[in-house]
Jmol script that loads the backbone (N, CA, C; Angstrom):
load data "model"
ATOM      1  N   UNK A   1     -10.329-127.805  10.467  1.00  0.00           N
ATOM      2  CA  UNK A   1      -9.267-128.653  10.962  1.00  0.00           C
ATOM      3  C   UNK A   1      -8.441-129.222   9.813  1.00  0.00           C
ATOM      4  N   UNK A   2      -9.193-129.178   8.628  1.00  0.00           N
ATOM      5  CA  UNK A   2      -8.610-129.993   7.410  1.00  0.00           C
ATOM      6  C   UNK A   2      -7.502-128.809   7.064  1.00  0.00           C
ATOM      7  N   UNK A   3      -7.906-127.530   7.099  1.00  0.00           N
ATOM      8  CA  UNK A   3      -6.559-126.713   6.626  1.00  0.00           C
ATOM      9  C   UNK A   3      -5.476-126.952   7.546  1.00  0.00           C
ATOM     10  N   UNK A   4      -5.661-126.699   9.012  1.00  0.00           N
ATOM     11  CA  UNK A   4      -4.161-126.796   9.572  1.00  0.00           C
ATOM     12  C   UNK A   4      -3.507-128.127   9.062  1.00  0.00           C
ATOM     13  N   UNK A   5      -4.271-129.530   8.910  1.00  0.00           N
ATOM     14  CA  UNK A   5      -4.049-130.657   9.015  1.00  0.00           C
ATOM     15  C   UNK A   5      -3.038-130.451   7.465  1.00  0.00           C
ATOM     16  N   UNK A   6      -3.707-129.961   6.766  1.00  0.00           N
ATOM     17  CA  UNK A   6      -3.072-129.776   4.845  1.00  0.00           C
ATOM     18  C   UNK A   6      -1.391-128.673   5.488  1.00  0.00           C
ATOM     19  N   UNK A   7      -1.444-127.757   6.156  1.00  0.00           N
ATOM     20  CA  UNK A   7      -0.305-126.865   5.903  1.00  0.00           C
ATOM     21  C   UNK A   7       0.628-127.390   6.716  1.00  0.00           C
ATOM     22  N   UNK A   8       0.334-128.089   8.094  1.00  0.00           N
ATOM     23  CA  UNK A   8       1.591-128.525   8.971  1.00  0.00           C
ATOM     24  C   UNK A   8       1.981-130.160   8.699  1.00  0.00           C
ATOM     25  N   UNK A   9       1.270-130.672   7.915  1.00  0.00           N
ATOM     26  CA  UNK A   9       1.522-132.120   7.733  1.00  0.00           C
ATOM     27  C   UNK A   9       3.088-132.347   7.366  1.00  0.00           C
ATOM     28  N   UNK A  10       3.539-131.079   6.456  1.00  0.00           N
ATOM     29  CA  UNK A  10       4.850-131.192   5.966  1.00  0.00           C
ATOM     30  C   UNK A  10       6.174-131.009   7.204  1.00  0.00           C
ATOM     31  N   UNK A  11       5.495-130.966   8.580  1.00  0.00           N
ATOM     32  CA  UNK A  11       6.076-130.837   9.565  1.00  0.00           C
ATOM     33  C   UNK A  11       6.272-132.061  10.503  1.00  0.00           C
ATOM     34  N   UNK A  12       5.504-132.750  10.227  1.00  0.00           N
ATOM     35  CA  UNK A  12       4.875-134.272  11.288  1.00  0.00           C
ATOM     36  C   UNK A  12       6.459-134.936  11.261  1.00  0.00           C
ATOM     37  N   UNK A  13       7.281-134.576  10.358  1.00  0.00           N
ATOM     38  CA  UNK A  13       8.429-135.801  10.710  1.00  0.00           C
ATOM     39  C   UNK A  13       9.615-135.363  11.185  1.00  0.00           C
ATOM     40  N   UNK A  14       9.421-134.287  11.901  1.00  0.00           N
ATOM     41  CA  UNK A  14      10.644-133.312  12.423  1.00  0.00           C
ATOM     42  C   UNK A  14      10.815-134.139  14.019  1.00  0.00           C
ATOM     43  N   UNK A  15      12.186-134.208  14.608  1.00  0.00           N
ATOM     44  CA  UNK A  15      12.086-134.329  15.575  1.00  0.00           C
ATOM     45  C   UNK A  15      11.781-133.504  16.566  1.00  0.00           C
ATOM     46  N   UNK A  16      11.439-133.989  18.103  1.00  0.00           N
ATOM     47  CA  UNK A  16      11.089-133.141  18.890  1.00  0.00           C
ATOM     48  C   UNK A  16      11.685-131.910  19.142  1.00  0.00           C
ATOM     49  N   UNK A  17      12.905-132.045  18.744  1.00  0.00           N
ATOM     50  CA  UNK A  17      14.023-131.182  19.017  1.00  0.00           C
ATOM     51  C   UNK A  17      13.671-129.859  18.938  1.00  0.00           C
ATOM     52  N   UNK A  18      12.761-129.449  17.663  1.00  0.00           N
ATOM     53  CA  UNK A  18      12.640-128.921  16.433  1.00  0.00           C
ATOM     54  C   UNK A  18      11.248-127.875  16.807  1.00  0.00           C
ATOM     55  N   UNK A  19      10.395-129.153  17.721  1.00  0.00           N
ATOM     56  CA  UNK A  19       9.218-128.473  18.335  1.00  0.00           C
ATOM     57  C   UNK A  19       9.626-127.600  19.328  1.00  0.00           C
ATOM     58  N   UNK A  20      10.568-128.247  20.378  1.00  0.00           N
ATOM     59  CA  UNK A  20      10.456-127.325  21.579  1.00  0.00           C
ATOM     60  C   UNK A  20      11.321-126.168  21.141  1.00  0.00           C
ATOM     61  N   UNK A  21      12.054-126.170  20.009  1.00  0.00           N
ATOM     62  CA  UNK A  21      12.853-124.724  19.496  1.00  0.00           C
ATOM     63  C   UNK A  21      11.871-123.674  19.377  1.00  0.00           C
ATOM     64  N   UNK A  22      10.502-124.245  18.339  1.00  0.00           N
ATOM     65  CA  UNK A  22       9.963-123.488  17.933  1.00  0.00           C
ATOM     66  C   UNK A  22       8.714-122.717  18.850  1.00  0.00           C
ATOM     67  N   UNK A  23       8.531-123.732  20.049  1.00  0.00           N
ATOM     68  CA  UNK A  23       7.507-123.068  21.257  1.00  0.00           C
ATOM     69  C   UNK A  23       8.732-122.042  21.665  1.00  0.00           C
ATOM     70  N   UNK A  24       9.806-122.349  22.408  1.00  0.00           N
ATOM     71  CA  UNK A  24      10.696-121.112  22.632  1.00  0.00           C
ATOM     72  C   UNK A  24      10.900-120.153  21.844  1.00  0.00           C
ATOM     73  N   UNK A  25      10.756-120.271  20.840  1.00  0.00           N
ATOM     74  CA  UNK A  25      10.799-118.837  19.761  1.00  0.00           C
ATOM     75  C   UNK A  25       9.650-118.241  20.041  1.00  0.00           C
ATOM     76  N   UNK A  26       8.562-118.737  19.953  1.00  0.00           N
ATOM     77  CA  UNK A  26       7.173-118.558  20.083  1.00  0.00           C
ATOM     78  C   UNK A  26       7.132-117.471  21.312  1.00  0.00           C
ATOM     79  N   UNK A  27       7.468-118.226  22.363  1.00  0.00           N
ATOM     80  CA  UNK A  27       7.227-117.630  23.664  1.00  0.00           C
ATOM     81  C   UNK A  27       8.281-116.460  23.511  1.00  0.00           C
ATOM     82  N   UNK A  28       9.534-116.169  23.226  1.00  0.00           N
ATOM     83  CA  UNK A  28      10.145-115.204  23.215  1.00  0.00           C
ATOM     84  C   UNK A  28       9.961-114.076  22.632  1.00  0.00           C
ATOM     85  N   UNK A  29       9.215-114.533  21.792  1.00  0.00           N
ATOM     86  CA  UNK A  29       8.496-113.358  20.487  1.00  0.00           C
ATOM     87  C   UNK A  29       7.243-112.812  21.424  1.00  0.00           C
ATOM     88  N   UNK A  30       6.499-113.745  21.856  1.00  0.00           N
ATOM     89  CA  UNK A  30       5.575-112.750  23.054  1.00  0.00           C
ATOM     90  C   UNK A  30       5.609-111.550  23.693  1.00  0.00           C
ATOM     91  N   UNK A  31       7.348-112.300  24.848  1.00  0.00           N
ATOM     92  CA  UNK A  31       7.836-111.649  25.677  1.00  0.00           C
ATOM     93  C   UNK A  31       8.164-110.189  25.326  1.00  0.00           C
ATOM     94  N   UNK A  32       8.232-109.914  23.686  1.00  0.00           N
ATOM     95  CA  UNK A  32       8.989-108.918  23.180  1.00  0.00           C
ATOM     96  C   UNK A  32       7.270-107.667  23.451  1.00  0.00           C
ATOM     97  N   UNK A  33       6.295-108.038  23.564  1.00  0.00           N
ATOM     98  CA  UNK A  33       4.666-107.460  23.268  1.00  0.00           C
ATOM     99  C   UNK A  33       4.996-106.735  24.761  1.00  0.00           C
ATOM    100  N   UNK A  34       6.070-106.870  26.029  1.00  0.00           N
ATOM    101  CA  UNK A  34       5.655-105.798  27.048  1.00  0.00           C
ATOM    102  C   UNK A  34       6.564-104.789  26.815  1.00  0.00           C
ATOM    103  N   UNK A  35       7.198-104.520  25.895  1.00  0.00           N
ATOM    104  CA  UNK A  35       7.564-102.532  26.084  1.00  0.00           C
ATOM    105  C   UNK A  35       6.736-101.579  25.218  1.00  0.00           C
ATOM    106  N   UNK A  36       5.701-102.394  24.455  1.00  0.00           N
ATOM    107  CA  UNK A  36       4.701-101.361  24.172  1.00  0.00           C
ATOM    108  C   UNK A  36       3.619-100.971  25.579  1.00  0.00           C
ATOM    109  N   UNK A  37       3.193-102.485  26.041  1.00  0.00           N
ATOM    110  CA  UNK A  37       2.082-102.280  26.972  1.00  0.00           C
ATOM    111  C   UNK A  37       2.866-101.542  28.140  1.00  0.00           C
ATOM    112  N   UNK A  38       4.212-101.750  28.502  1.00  0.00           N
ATOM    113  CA  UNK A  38       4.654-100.969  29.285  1.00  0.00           C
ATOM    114  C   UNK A  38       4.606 -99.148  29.392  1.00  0.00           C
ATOM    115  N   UNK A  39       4.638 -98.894  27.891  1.00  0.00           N
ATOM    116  CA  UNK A  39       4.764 -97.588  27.382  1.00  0.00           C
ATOM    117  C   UNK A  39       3.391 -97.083  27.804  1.00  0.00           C
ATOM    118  N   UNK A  40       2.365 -98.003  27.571  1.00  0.00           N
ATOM    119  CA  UNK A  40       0.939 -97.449  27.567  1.00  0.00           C
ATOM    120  C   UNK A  40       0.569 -97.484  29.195  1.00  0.00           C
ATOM    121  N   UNK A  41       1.226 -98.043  30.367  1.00  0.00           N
ATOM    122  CA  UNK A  41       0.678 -98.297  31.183  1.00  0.00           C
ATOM    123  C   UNK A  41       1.649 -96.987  32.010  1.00  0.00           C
ATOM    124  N   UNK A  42       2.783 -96.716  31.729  1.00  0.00           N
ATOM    125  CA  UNK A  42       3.147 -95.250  32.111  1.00  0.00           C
ATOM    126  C   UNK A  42       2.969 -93.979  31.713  1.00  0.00           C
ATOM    127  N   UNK A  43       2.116 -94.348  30.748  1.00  0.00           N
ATOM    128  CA  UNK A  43       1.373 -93.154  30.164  1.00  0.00           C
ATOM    129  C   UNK A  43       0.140 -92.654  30.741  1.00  0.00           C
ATOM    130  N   UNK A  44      -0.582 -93.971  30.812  1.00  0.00           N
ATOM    131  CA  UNK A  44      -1.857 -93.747  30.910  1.00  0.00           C
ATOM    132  C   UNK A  44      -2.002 -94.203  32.640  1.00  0.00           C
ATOM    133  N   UNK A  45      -1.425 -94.991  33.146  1.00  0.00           N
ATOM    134  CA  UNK A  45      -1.603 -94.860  34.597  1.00  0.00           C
ATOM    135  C   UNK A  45      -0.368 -94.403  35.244  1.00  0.00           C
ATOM    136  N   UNK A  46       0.570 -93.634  35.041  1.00  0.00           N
ATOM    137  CA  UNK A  46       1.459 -93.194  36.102  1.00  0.00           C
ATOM    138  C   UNK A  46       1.585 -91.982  35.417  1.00  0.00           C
ATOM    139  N   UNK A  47       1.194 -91.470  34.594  1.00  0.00           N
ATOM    140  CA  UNK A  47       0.692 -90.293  33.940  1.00  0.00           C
ATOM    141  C   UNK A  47       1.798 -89.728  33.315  1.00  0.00           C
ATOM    142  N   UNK A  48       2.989 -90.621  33.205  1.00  0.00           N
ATOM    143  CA  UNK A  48       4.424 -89.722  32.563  1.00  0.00           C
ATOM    144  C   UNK A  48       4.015 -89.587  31.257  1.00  0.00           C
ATOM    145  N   UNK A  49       5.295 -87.797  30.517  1.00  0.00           N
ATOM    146  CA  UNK A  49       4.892 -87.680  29.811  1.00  0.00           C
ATOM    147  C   UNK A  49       5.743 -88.307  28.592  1.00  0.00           C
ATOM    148  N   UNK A  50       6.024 -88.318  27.168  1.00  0.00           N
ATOM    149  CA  UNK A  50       6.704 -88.900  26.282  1.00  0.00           C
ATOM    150  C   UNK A  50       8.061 -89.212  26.544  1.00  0.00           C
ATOM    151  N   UNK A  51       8.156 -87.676  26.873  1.00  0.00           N
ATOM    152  CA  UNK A  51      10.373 -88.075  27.164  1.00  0.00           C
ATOM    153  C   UNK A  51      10.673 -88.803  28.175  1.00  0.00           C
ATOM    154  N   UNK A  52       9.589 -88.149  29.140  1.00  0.00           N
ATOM    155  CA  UNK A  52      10.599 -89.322  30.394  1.00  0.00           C
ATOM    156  C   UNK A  52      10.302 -90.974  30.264  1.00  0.00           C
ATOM    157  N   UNK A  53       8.986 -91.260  29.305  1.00  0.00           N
ATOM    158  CA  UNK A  53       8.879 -92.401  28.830  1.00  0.00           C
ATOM    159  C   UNK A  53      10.110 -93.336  27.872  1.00  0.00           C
ATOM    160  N   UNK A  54      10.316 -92.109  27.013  1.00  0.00           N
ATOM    161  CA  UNK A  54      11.386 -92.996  25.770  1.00  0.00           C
ATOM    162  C   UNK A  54      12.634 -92.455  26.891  1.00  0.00           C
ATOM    163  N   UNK A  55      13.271 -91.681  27.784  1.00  0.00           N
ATOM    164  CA  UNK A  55      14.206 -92.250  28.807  1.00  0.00           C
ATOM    165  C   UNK A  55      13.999 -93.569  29.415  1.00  0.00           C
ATOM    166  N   UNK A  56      13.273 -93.384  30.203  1.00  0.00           N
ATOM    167  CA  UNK A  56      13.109 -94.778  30.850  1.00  0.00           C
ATOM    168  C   UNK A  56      13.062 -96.003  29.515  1.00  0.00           C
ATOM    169  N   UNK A  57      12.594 -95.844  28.466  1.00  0.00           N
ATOM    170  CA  UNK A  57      13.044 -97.155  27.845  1.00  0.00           C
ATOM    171  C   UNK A  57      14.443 -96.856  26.939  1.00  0.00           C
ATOM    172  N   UNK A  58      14.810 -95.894  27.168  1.00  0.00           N
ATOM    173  CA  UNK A  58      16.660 -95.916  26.366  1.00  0.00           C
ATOM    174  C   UNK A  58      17.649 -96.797  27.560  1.00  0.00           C
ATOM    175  N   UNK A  59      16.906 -96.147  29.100  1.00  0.00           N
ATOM    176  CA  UNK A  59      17.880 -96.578  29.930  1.00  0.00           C
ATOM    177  C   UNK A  59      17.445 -98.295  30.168  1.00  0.00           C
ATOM    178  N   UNK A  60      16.191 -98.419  29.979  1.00  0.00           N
ATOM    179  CA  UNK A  60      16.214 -99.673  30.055  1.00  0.00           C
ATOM    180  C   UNK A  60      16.892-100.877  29.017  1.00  0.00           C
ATOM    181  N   UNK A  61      16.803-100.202  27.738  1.00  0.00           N
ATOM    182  CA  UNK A  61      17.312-100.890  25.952  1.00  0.00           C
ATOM    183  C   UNK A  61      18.890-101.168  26.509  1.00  0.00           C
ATOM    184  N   UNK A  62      19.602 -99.994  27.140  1.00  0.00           N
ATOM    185  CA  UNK A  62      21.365 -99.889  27.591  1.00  0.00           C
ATOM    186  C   UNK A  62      21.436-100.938  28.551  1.00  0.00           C
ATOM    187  N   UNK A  63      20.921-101.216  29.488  1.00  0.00           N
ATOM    188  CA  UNK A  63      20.749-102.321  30.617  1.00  0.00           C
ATOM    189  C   UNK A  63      20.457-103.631  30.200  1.00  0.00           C
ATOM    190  N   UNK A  64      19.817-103.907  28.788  1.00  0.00           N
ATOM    191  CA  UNK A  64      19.216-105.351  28.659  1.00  0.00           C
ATOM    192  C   UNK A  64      20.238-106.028  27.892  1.00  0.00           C
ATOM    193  N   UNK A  65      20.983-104.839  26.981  1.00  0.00           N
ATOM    194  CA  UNK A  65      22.396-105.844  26.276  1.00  0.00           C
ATOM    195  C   UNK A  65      23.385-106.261  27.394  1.00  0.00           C
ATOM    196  N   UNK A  66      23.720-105.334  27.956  1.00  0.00           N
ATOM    197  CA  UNK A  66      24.571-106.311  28.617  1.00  0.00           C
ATOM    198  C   UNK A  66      24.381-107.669  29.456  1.00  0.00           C
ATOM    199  N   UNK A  67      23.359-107.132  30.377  1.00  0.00           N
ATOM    200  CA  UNK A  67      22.450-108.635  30.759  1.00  0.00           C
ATOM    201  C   UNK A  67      22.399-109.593  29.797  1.00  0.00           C
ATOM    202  N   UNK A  68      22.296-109.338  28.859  1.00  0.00           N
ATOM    203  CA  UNK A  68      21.727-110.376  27.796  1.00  0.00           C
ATOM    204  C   UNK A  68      23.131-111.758  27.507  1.00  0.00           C
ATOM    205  N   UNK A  69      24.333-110.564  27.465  1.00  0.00           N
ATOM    206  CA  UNK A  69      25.859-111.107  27.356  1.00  0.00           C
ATOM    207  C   UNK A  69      25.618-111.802  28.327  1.00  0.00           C
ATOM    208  N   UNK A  70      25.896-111.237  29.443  1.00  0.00           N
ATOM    209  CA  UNK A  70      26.379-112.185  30.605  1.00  0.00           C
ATOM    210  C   UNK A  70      25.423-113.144  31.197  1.00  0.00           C
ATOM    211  N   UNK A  71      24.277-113.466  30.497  1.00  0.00           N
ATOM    212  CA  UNK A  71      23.242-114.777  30.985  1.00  0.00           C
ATOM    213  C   UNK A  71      23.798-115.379  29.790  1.00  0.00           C
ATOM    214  N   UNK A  72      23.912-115.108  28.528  1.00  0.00           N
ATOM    215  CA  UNK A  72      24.945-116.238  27.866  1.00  0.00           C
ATOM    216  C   UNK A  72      26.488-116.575  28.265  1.00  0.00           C
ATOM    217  N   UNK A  73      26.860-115.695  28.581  1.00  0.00           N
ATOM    218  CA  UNK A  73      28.248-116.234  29.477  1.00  0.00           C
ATOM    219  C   UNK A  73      28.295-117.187  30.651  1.00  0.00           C
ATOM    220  N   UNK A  74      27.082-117.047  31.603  1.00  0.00           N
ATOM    221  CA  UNK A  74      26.602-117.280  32.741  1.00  0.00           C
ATOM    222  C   UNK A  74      26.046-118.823  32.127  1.00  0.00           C
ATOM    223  N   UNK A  75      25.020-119.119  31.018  1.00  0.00           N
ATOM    224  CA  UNK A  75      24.885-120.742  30.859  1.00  0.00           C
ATOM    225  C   UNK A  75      25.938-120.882  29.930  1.00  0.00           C
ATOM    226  N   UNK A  76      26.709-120.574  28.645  1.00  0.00           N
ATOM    227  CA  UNK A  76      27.745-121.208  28.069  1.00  0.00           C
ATOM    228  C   UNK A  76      28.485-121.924  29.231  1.00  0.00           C
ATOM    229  N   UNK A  77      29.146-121.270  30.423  1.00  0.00           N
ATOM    230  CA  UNK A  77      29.926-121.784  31.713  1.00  0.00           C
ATOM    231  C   UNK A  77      29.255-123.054  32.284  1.00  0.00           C
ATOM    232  N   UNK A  78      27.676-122.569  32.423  1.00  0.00           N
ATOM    233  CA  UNK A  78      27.270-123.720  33.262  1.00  0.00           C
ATOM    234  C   UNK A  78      27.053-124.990  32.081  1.00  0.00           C
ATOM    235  N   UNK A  79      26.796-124.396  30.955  1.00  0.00           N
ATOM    236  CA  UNK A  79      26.415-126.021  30.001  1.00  0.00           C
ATOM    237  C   UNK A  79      28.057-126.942  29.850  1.00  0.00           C
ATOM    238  N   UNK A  80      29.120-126.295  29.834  1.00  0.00           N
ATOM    239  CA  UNK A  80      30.204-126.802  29.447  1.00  0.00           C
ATOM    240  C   UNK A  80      30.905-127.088  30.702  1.00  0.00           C
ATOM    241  N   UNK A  81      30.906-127.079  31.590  1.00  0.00           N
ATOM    242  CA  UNK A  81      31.621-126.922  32.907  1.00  0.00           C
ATOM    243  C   UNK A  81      31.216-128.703  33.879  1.00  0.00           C
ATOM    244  N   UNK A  82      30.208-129.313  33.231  1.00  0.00           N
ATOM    245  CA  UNK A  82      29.463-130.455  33.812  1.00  0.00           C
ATOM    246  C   UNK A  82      28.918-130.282  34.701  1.00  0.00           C
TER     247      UNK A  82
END
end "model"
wireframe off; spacefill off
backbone 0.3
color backbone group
């Protein structure tokens, strides 16, 4: 306990702000761990073989940028709009 206590101490005076940034990074960096397990779970239980695997994740990679735009377009509107 004395090591975490020695390496994050230099952190104790951050505001909260700062914490909940860094659990959301945290958690987003997770989120990124399902297109491997995805890869393995259409492999190994829906039995596809490589290509139609890396298709299905090209067509999925083409689908997530744009989504990605327009849920920031979608809250920029709602945060500024009141």
């Amino acid at each position: 306990m004395r090591f975490l206590k020695k390496h994050f101490s230099m952190y104790s005076h951050l505001p909260k702000e700062i914490y909940v940034l860094a659990f959301g990074k945290i958690m987003t960096s997770m989120g990124a761990l399902i297109w491997p397990m995805l890869t393995l779970i259409m492999s190994e239980k829906l039995g596809l073989n490589g290509q139609t695997i890396g298709l299905y994740m090209m067509i999925f990679s083409l689908f997530m940028g744009p989504f990605y735009l327009l849920g920031g377009k979608v809250q920029f509107t709602r945060d500024y709009t009141g």
